[in-house]
Each structure stands twice: as structure tokens, then as C-alpha cells.
C-alpha positions as CSV (number, residue, x, y, z in Angstrom):
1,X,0.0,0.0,0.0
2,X,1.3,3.8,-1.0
3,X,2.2,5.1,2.3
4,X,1.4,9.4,2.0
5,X,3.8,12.0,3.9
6,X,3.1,13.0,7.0
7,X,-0.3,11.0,8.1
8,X,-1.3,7.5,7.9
9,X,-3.1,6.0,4.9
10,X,-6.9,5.7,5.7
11,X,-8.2,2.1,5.1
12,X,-11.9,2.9,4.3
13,X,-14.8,1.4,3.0
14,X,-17.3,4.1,2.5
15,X,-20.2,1.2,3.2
16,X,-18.1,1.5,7.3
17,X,-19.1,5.2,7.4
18,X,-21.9,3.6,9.0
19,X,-20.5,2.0,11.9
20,X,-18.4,5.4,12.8
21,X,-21.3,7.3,11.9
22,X,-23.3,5.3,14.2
23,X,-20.6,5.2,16.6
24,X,-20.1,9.1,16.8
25,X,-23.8,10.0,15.8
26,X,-26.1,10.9,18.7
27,X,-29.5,11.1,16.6
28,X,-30.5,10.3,12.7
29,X,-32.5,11.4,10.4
30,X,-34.5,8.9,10.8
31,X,-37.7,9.1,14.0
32,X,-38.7,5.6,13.4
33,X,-36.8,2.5,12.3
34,X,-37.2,0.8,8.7
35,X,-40.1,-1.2,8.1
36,X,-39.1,-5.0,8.4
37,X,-38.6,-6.8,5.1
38,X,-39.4,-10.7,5.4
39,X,-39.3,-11.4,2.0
40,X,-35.8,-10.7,0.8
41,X,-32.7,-13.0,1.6
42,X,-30.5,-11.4,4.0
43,X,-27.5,-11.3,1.8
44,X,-29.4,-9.2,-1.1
45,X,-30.9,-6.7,1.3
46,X,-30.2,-3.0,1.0
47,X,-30.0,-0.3,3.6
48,X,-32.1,2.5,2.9
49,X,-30.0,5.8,3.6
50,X,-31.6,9.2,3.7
51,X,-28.7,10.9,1.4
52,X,-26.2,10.2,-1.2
53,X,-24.2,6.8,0.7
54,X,-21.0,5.7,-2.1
55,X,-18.0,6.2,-3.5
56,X,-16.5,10.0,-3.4
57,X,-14.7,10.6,-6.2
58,X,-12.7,14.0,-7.4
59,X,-14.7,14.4,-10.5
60,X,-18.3,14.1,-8.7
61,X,-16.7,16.8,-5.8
62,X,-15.7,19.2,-8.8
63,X,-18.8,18.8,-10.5
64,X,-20.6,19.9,-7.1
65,X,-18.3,23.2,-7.3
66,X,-18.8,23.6,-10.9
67,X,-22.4,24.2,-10.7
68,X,-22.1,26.3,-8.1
69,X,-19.4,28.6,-9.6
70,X,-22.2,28.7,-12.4
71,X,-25.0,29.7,-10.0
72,X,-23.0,32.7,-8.5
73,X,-21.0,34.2,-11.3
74,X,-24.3,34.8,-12.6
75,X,-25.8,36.1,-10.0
76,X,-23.5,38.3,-8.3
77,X,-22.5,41.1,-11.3
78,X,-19.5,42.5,-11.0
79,X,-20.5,46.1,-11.6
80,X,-22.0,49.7,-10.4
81,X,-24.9,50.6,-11.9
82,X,-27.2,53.8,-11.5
83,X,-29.3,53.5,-8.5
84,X,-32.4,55.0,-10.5
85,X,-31.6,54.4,-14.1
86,X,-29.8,51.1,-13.9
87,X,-27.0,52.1,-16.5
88,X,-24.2,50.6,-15.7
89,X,-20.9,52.7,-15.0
90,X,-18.2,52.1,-17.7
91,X,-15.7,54.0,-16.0
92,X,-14.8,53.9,-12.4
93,X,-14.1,57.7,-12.4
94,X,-17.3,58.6,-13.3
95,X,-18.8,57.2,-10.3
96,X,-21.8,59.4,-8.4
97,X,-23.2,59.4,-5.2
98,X,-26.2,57.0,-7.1
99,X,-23.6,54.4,-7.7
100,X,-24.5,51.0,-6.3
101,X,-23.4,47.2,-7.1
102,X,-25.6,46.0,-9.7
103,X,-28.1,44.1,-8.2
104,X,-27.9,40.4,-7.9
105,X,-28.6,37.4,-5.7
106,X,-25.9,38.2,-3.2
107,X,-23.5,41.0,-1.8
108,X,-20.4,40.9,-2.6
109,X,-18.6,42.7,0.0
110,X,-20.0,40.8,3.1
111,X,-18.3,38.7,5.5
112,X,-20.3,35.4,4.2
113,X,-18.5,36.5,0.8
114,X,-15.4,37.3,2.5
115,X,-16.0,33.2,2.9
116,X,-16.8,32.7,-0.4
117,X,-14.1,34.2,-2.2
118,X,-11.4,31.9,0.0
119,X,-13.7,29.0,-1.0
120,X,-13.0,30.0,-4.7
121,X,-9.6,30.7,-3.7
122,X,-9.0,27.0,-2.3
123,X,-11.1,25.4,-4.8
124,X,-8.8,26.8,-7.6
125,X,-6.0,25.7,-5.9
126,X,-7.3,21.9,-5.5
127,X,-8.8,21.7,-9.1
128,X,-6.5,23.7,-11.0
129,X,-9.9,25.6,-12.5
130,X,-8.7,29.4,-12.8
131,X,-12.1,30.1,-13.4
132,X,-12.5,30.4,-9.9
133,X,-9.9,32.8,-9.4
134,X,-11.0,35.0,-11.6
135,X,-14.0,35.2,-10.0
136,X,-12.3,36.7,-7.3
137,X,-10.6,38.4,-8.9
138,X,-13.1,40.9,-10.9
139,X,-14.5,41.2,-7.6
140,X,-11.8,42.4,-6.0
141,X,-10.4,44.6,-8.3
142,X,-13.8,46.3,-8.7
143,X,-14.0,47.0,-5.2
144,X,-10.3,47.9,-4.9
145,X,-10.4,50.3,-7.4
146,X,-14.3,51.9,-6.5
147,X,-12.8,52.2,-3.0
148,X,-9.7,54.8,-4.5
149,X,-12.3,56.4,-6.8
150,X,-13.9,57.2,-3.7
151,X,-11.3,58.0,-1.1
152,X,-10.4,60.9,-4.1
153,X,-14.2,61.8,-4.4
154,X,-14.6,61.7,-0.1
155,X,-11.8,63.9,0.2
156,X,-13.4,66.6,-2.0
157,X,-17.0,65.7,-0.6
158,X,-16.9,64.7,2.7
159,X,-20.8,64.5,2.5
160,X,-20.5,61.9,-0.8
161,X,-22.3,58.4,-0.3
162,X,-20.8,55.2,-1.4
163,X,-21.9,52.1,-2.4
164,X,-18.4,50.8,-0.7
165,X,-19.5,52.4,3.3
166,X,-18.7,49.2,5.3
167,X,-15.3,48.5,3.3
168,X,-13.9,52.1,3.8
169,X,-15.8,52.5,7.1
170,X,-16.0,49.3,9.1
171,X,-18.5,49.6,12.2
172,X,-18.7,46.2,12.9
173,X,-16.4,42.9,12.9
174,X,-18.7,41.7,10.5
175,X,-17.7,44.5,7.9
176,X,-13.9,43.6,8.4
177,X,-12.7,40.1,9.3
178,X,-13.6,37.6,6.6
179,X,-13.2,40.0,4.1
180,X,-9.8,41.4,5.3
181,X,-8.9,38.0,5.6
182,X,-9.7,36.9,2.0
183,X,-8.2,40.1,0.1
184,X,-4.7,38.7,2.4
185,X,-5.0,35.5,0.8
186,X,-6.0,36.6,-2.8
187,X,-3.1,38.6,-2.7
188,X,-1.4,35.5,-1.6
189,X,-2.3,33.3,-4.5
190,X,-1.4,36.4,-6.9
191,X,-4.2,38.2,-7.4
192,X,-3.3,41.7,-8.5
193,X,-5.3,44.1,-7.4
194,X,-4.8,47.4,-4.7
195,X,-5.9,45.4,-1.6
196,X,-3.0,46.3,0.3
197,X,-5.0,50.0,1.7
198,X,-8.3,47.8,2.3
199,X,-6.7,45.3,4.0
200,X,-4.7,48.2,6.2
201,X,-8.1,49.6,6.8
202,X,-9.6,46.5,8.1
203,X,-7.0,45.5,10.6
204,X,-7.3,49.1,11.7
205,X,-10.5,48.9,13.0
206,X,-10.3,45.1,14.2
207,X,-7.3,46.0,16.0
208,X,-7.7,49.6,17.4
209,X,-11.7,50.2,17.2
210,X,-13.4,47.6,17.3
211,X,-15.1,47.6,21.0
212,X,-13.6,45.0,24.0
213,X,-13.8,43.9,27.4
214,X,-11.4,45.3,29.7
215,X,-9.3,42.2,29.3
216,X,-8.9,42.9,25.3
217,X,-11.5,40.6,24.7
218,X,-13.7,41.6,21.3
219,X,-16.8,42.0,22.5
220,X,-20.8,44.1,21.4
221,X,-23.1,45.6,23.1
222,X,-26.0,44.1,21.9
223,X,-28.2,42.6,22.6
224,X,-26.9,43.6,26.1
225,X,-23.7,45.6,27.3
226,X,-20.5,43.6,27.1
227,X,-21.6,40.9,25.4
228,X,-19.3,38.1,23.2
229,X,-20.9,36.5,20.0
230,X,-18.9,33.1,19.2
231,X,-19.3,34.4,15.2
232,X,-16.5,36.9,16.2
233,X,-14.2,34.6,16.4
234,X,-14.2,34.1,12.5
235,X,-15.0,37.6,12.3
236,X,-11.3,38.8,13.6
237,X,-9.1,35.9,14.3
238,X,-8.2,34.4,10.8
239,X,-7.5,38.4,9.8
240,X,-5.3,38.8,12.5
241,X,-3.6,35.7,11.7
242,X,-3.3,36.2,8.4
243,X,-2.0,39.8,8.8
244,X,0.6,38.4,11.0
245,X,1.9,36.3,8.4
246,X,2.0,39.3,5.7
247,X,3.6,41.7,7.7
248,X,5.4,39.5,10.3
249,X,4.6,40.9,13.4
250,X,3.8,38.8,16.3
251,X,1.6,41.2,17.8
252,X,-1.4,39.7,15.5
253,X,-0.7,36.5,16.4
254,X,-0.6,37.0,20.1
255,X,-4.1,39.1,20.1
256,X,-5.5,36.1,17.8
257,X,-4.7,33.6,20.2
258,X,-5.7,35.8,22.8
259,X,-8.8,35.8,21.6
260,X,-9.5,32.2,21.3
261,X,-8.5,31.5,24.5
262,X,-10.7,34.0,26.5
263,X,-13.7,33.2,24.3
264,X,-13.0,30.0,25.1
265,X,-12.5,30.3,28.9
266,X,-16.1,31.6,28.9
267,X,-17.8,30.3,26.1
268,X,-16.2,26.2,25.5
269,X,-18.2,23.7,27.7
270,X,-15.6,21.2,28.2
271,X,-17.8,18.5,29.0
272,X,-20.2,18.8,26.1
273,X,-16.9,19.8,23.7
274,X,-19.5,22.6,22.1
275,X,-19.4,26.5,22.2
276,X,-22.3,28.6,23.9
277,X,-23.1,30.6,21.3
278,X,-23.6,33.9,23.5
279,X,-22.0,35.1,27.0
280,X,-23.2,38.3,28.9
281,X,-20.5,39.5,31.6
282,X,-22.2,40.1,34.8
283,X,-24.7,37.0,33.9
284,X,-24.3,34.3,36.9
285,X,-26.3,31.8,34.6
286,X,-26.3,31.8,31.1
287,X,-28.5,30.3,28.5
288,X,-26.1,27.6,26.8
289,X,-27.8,27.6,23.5
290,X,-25.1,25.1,21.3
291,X,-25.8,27.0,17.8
292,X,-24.2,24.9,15.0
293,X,-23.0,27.5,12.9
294,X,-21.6,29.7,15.6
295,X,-19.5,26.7,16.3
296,X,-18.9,25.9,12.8
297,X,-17.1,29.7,12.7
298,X,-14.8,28.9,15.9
299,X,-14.2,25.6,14.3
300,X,-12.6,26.8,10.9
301,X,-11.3,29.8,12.9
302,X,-9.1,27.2,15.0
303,X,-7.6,25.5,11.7
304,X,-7.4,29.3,9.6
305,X,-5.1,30.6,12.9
306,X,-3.0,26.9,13.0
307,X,-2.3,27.3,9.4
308,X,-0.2,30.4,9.9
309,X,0.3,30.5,13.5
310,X,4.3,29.9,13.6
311,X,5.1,26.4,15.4
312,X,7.3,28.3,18.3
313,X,4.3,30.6,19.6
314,X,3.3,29.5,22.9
315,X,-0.1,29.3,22.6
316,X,-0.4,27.0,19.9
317,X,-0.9,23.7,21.8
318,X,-3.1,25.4,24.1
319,X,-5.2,26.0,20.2
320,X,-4.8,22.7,18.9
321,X,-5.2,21.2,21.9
322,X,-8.9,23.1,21.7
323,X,-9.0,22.5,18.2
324,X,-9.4,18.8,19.3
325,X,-11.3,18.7,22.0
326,X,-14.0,20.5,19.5
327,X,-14.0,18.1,17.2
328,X,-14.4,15.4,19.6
329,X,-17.6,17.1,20.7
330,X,-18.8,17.7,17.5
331,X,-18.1,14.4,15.6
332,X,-20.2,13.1,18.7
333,X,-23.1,14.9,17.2
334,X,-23.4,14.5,13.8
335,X,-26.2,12.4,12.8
336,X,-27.1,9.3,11.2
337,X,-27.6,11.1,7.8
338,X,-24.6,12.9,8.3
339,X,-25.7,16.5,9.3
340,X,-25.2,18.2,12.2
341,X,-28.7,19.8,13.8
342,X,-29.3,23.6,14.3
343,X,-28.6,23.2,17.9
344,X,-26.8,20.5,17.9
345,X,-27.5,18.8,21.3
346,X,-31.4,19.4,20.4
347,X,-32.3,16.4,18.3
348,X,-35.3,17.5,17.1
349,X,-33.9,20.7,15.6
350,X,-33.6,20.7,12.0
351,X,-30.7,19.5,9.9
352,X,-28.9,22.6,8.7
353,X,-26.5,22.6,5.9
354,X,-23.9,25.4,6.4
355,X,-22.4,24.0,9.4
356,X,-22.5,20.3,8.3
357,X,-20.1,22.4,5.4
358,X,-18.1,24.2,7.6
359,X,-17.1,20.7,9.8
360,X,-16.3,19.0,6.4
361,X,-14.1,21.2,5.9
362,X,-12.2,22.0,9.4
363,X,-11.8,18.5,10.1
364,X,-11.0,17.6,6.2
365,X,-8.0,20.4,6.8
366,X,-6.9,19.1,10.1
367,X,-6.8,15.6,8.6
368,X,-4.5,16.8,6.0
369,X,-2.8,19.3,8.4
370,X,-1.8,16.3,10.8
371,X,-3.9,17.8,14.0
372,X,-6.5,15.1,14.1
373,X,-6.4,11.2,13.2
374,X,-7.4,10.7,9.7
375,X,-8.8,6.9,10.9
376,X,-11.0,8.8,13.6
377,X,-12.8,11.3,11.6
378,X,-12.1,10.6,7.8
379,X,-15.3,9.0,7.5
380,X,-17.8,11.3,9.2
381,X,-15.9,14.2,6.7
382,X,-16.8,12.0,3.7
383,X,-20.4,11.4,5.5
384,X,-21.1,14.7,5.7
385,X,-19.6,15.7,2.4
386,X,-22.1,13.6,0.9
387,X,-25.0,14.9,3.0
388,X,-24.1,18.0,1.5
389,X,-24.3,17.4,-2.1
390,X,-27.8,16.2,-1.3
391,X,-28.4,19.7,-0.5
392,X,-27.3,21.4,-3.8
393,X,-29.8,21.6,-6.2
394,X,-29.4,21.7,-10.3
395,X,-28.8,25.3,-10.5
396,X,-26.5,25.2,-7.9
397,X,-28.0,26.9,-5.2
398,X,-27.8,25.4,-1.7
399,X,-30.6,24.6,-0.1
400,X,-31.2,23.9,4.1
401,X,-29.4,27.1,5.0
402,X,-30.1,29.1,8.2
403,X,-30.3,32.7,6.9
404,X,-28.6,35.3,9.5
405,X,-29.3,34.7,13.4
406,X,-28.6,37.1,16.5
407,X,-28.3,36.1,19.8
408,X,-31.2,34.2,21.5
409,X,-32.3,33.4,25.1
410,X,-34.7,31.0,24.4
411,X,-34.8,27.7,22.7
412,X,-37.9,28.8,20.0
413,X,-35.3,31.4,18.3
414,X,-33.0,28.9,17.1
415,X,-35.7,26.2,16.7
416,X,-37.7,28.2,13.6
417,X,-34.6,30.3,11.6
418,X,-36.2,30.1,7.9
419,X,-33.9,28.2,5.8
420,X,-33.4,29.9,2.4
421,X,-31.2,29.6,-0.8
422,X,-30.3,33.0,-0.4
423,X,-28.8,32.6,2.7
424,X,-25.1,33.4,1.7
425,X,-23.9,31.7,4.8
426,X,-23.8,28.1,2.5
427,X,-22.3,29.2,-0.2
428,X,-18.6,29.7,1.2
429,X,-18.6,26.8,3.4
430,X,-19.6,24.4,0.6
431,X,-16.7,25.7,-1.3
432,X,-14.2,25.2,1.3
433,X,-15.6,21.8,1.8
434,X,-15.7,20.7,-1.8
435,X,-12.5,21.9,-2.2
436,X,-10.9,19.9,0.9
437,X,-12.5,17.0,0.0
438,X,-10.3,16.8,-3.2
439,X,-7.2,17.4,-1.5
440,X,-8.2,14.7,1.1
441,X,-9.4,12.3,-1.7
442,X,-5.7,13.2,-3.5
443,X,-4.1,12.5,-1.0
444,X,-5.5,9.5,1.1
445,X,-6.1,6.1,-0.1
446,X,-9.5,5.9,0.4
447,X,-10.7,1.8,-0.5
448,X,-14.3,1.6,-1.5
449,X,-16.4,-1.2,-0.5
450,X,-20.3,-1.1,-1.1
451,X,-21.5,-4.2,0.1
452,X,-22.4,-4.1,4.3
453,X,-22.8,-7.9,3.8
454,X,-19.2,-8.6,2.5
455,X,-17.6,-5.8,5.1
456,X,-19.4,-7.4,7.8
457,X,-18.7,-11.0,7.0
């Protein structure tokens, strides 16, 4: 058998995913068990999963991301148009206070496409498909260049409005972090484009304005005064980490690590191995409301910060030692269909699709990263992989996602979230995962068997 650098081979028959998925699952999709079939021979009978349950192969992933890229490059244009007239501007320096994006599907200067522009990102690098980089790259280049139109046209007219306000003016981390973080990495993979001032911009205000407790720990005040949201984790963390890797100053780092550990300290219930999605200071008791996205954000912002975090920094075990513990938790909870619930110690909470993404990918990239054990978790990644494709329809939208969420304090909040395809949080995570998968598939022996009967003999 090929023996692969770095982590042992996986031996696995995807027809097993059911004994780890069993093993690790705490509910299926499934409320009552099969009907009993007394006419077929044992040996010829079939188990009747709820999603797509065989072989994963490269081409079927890439397909998956093909008809996405399809979906989104025509429904997110990458121009400004005339707020009243809908002509479209031809020249960046002829840009007016009536300038907007043209109007599509999706925004493309959001933190859920600060996600999807590294899933493009990664995806190109797995596939080899520049297509998906030069989605980015339009993107990014009209935003770059709008932004100096503007800076120019702001000077002059300090009173001037621009389509561009929560790039140039970031109020909130969820203007800055993901999208910082992705202009870093586009630049990275050699994008050219004037991100450089953006990306300046952004850490700015993450690093210097964006509110904290009076231990340096990024924090809102809302819905209550001093108040952490687990989603900041994603929304600052991998910026930092990545700025600390393009300029080389530890200082990012530290504060990125910083900030894990003291969400964490409040936030990680270490017997459960889940996040809390909210935490008031000054609350004695706090509703401990397991969201699965929220922890899908400080999941894959654990693996973004141990990609670039250098090997010497002293916090890093104390990460990947959370890193682990997380996945433990998690991997506990997927379920028998291979999704992860809405709250995910709530079994009859729906199946939601943007954090089932998220966890194929985190783990997929600690697999390949070495952090966790390939023979532990490689088949709940391939399980939920395939629960995702289930979810992407033939226009490539993804279906099953929860659209945007606050903070709640009761159970019924989280319980009834509409799901929507233009939800942007699915988009991003499905790329990452698709993209993963590849790698993982390219890189690990995987050995199919479909028959339960013969595995089981």
C-alpha cells in the first residue's frame, strides 16, 4: 500500500461510514426505524440511507463546485450601476453618489462572501480551474479600485455616499474580518489588485476600534452591554492571523490567540466539547444555546489561525489542543444522515447545511494538516460531504441554510430560523468543503467497499 507524507493512509470502505457514523452520531434522520422486510434473503438486502451513501470521487466533488461557480457568477455582477436608471458605469471615475453594485442574488462585500471568495480561492487551488480565481478576482479589483475612486471623491465631498461604506468604514467585525482576511489571501495566491489600503483599513479597525472587554477581549453591546458573540471569532481571528503572516509581526498572532483562549475560557463547555453561542458578563447563569454555525465559525477559525500561527508561539498547543477537543464534541453529534442539527444537542432541531459544510471542511483540513487522526474522523468528513451534495440543487444553489441569526435566550429562536437559498452563509462553506475533500481524496487512499454484507462478513 502507497504510504502518504506525513499521516497514515486511511483504510476505508465508505459502506463502514456507518459503523463510525453510528458510533459518533447521537440522533439520525430517521424518527422511526425501517419497516421489516421478510421477503428478501439477507444477503441481497439493502439499507435504505436518507442521502447520497457511495464512492466520493474528485470528478463528482468538482462537478458539485462547478455548478455552483455557475450559479454565483451569474448572480452576483460584478459592476456599479445607477441607483435609478440602472445604466451601468463604464468608467470607475465617473462614479456618483447614485452608484451602487448592480443588483444580484448576493453581496459581494459581506463577510459570508469574504467566505466565499477563499472557497473560490481554495477550490482553484485543489482543481486547478482558474475560473474560480478569476471570480475573485473581478471582484476584488472592482472593489479595490471603487474604493480609490472614492477615497479621491470623499476627500473633495466629505458628505459623498458610497456604495463601498462598510469596506472604507467598518463599524462592525462583520464588515472587516472575513473580508480582510480573503483580500490577504488573494493577494497571496497572486491576485493583482490594490488590496494592500483595504486590508490596512480592516485591521485598523479590528485591532484599534473595534469595541472589547477590559481584558482585550472583542466584544458588542448588543443585545446587552458587554456581550461576546462566538461568530466573532471568524470575524477577527483568521485576519489577524493572516496579517501576522504578511507583515510578520507577532503582535497579531498574540491578540488572535488571545482571543480564542478567552472566548473559550467563557464560552467552550468542556464536557459537552461545544461552544455557547452567547455570553453576557455580569450574567451568573447563562442560557447555553449550542448553535451549530456559531460553532462551525470557531471551528474553521481554530484551523485558519493553526495554518499560519508559527510552530514556536506559545499558545499553539493550548489552540490545537482546543481544536481537538471541539472536534471530539462535535463528531459526537453528527447524525445518522450525516448532518449536524441547528442546535446541535437538540435532536429535534432541523438539519442545517452550512455548518455540516463548515465541519467537512475544518476536520478535512486538520486531517491533511496532521492535528487530528485521519482513521477517527475521515469518514464522518466523507459522511457529511455527501450529506451535502444532497443539499445542492441543479442550478447550484444550496438549499437547508439558516439565513442570519442574533443572539437568542430561548430555545424557540434557534428552533424556527427560515432556511433559504439566499442565505449566503452556505455558499462559502460548501466551497471550502468541496475543495478539501479533493485534497483529502488526492491525498489519502481511500478503499471503497459497497457491500455491508461482505464488510461485515
Amino acid at each position: 500500500m502507497r504510504a502518504f507524507p506525513r499521516l497514515p493512509t486511511i483504510r476505508h470502505a465508505l459502506g463502514a461510514c456507518a459503523l463510525t457514523a453510528i458510533a459518533l452520531s447521537s440522533a439520525s434522520a430517521q424518527t422511526t426505524p425501517p419497516a421489516t422486510d421478510s421477503n428478501t434473503p439477507l444477503h441481497l438486502l439493502k439499507p435504505a440511507y436518507p442521502v447520497p451513501y457511495g464512492p466520493t470521487t474528485t470528478e463528482k466533488v468538482s462537478e458539485v463546485l462547478r455548478r455552483i461557480h455557475g450559479y454565483l457568477e451569474s448572480s452576483t455582477p460584478a459592476r456599479f450601476v445607477n441607483r435609478e436608471s440602472g445604466e451601468p458605469f463604464a468608467d470607475l471615475t465617473t462614479l456618483t453618489d447614485d452608484a451602487v453594485f448592480e443588483p444580484g442574488a448576493f453581496r459581494p462585500i459581506s463577510y459570508e462572501w469574504g467566505v466565499t471568495y477563499s472557497g473560490m480561492l481554495l477550490a482553484a487551488e485543489t482543481t486547478g480551474d482558474q475560473r474560480y480565481t478569476e471570480y475573485v478576482a473581478k471582484r476584488l479589483r472592482l472593489i479595490a479600485d471603487a474604493a480609490r475612486q472614492y477615497r479621491v471623491r470623499l476627500k473633495a465631498n466629505p458628505g459623498s455616499r458610497s456604495p463601498l461604506r462598510s469596506v472604507m468604514e467598518p463599524r462592525a467585525l462583520d464588515d472587516a474580518g472575513s473580508m480582510c482576511a480573503a483580500m490577504i489571501k488573494a493577494q497571496r495566491a497572486g491576485i493583482q489588485a490594490d488590496l494592500r489600503p483595504l486590508v490596512d483599513n480592516y485591521i485598523s479597525y479590528i485591532s484599534g476600534k473595534e469595541f472589547r472587554l477590559t481584558d482585550g477581549t472583542l466584544a458588542r453591546n448588543r443585545p446587552h452591554p458587554n456581550t461576546i458573540w462566538l461568530d466573532d471569532l471568524y470575524m477577527s481571528v483568521p485576519a489577524l492571523a493572516q496579517m501576522g503572516r504578511l507583515s510578520g509581526e507577532r503582535t497579531y498572532f498574540d491578540d488572535g490567540v488571545k482571543q480564542v483562549l478567552q472566548f473559550a475560557q467563557r464560552m467552550f463547555n468542556k464536557e459537552r466539547g461545544l461552544f455557547m453561542h452567547g455570553w453576557v458578563e455580569g450574567m451568573e447563569v447563562h442560557p447555553e444555546f449550542y448553535w451549530a454555525r456559531a460553532n462551525g465559525w470557531a471551528l474553521m477559525t481554530l484551523v485558519e489561525l493553526l495554518d499560519v500561527l508559527p510552530e514556536d508561539h506559545a499558545g499553539r498547543g493550548a489552540v490545537l489542543d482546543l481544536l481537538r477537543a471541539h472536534v471530539r464534541g462535535l463528531a459526537a453529534r453528527q447524525s445518522g444522515s450525516g448532518f449536524w442539527h441547528q442546535l446541535l444537542d437538540r435532536e429535534d432541531s432541523y438539519l442545517e447545511t452550512s455548518a455540516t459544510a463548515i465541519y467537512a471542511y475544518a476536520m478535512a483540513r486538520a486531517i491533511d494538516r496532521g492535528w487530528i487522526d485521519p482513521l477517527a474522523y475521515g469518514p464522518a468528513v466523507l459522511l457529511a460531504w455527501n450529506a451535502v451534495t444532497s443539499k445542492v440543487n441543479a442550478q447550484g444553489q444550496v438549499e437547508g441554510t439558516c439565513v442570519s441569526t442574533g443572539m437568542g435566550f430561548e430555545p424557540a429562536f434557534y428552533y424556527h430560523r427560515p432556511t433559504s437559498v439566499y442565505a449566503e452563509h452556505g455558499y462559502g462553506p460548501v466551497r471550502l468543503a468541496g475543495a478539501q475533500i479533493i485534497k483529502l481524496l488526492k491525498t489519502h487512499r481511500l478503499e471503497i467497499n459497497d457491500s455491508a454484507v461482505q464488510l461485515y462478513r
